[in-house]
N, C-alpha and C positions, 0 to 999 in steps of 0.2 A: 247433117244433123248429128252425126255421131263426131264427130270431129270438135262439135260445139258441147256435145256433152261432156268428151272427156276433157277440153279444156276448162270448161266451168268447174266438172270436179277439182280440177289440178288448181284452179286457183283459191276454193275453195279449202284444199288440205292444208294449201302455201298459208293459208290466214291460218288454219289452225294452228298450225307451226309458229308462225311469226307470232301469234297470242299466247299462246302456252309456253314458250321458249323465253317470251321474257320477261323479267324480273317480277312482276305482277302476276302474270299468269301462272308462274311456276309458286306462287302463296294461293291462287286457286284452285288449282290440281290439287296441293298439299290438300287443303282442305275439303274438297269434294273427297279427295281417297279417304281421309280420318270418317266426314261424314257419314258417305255411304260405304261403310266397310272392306276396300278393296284389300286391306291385308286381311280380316276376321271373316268367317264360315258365316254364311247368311241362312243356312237353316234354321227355323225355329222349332222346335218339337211342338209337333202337334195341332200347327197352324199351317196348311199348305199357302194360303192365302199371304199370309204375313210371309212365309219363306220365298214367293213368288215377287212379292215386292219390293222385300232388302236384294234380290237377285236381280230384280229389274233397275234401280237404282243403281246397282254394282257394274253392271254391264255397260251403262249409259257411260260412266268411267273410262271403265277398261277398252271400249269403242275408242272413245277420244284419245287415249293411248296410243291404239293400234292406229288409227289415223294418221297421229302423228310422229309414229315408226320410232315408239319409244316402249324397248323392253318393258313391261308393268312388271316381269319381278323382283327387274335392279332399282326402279322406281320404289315398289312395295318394301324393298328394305331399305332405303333411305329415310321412307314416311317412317316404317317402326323404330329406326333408330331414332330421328326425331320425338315420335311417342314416348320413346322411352330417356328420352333427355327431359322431357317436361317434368 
């Protein structure tokens, strides 16, 4: 059973990889980090509520990242150089 788990993870990451590595997947990254703020501060003064969910958002990101054993802060200045081409 455990031997079935960790291969289904494993193939499981391999798809992550193989989607987000290419050419498409890496315009949807881009876009998920612009959207849900992976380079900007997701606190909002005053709102725990709203700060809790630009965080939950943010995280959903930075997971996929980490999944797929990709630095987010060499990624996050790519995105803001990007940002700041537009």
């Amino acid at each position: 059973m455990f031997k079935e788990l960790l291969k289904d993870r494993h193939r499981i990451q391999e798809s992550y990889k193989h989607l987000f590595r290419s050419a498409e997947g890496q315009i949807v990254m881009r876009h998920m980090m612009k959207k849900f703020g992976v380079t900007t501060p997701s606190f909002v003064q005053g709102d725990s509520n709203a700060t809790a969910f630009k965080e939950g958002q943010r995280h959903v990101v930075l997971s996929i990242l980490k999944y797929i054993n990709r630095d987010s802060d060499e990624v996050a200045q790519k995105i803001q150089e990007h940002i700041e081409d537009e």
